[in-house]
Residue frames relative to the residue before (quaternion, step in Angstrom):
aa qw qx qy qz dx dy dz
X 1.0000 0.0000 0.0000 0.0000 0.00 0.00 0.00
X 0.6271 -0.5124 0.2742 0.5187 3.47 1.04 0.02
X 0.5499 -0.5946 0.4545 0.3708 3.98 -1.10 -0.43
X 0.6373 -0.5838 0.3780 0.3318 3.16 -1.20 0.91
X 0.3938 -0.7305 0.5521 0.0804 3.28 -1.29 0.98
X 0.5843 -0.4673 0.4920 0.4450 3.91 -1.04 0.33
X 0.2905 -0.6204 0.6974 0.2105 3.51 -0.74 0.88
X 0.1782 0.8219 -0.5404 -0.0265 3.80 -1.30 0.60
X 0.0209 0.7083 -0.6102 0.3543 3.01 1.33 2.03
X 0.6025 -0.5460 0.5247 0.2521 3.59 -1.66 0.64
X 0.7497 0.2357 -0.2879 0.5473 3.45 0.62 0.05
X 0.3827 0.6178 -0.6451 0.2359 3.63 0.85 0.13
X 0.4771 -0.5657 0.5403 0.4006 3.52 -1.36 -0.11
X 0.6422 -0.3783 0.4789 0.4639 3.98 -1.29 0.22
X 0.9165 -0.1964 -0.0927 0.3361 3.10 -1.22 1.62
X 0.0951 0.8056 -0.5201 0.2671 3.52 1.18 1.45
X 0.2240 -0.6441 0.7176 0.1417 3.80 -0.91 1.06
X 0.0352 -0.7281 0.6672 0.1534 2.98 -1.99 0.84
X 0.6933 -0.6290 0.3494 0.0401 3.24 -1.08 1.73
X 0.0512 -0.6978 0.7052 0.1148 3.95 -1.07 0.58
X 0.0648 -0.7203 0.6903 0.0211 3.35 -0.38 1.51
X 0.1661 -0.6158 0.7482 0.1828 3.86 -1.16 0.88
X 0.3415 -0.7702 0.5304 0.0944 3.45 -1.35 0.64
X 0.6309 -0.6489 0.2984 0.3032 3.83 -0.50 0.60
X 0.6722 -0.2411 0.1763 0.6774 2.82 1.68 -0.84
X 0.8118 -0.4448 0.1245 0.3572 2.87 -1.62 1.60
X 0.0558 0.7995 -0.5292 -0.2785 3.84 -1.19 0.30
X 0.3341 -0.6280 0.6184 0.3341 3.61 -1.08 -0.67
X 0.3151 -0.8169 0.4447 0.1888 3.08 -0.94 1.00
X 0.8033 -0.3839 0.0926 0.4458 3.93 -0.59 0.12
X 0.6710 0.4254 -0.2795 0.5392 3.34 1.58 -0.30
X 0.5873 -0.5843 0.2959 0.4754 3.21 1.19 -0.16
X 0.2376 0.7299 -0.5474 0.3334 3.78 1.18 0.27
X 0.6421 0.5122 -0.4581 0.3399 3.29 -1.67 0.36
X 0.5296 -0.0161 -0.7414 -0.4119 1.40 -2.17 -1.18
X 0.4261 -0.5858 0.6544 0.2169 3.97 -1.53 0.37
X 0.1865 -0.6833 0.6773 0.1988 3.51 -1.54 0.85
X 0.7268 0.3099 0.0386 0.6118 3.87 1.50 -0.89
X 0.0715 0.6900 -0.7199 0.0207 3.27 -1.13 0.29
X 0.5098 -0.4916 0.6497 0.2761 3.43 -2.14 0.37
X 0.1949 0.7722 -0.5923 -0.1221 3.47 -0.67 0.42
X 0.4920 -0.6093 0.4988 0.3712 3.58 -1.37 0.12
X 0.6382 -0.5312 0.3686 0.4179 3.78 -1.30 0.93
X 0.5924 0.6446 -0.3429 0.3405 3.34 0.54 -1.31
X 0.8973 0.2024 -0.1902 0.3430 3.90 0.78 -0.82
X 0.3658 0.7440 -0.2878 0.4793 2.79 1.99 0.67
X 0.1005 0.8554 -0.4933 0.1217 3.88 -0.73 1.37
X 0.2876 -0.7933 0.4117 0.3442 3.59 -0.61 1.14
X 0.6858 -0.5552 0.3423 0.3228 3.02 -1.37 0.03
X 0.3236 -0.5901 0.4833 0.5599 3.77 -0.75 -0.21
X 0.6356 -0.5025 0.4730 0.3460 3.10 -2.09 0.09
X 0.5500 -0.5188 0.5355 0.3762 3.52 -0.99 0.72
X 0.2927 -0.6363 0.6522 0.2900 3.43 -1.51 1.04
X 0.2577 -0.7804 0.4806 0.3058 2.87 -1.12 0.78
């Protein structure tokens, strides 16, 4: 989707990246909005997975 970009919201933090997360499948957010295939996210709420044991 391309590389993350300087996030330059007023509450971002100093030199936050914001993120094209594509999603496996469609979501709905908490109010029911959506479904979503993508979203913008900030770095800050973004975590990798562990490696599979193997």
């Amino acid at each position: 989707m391309g590389s993350p970009v300087p996030d330059e919201h007023a509450q971002a933090l100093s030199g936050e990246l914001l993120y094209w997360v594509t999603c496996d499948a469609p979501q709905y957010g908490s109010s029911g909005d959506g479904p979503y295939r993508k979203a913008q996210v900030w770095g800050r709420y973004l975590r990798t997975e562990p490696e599979p044991a193997v």
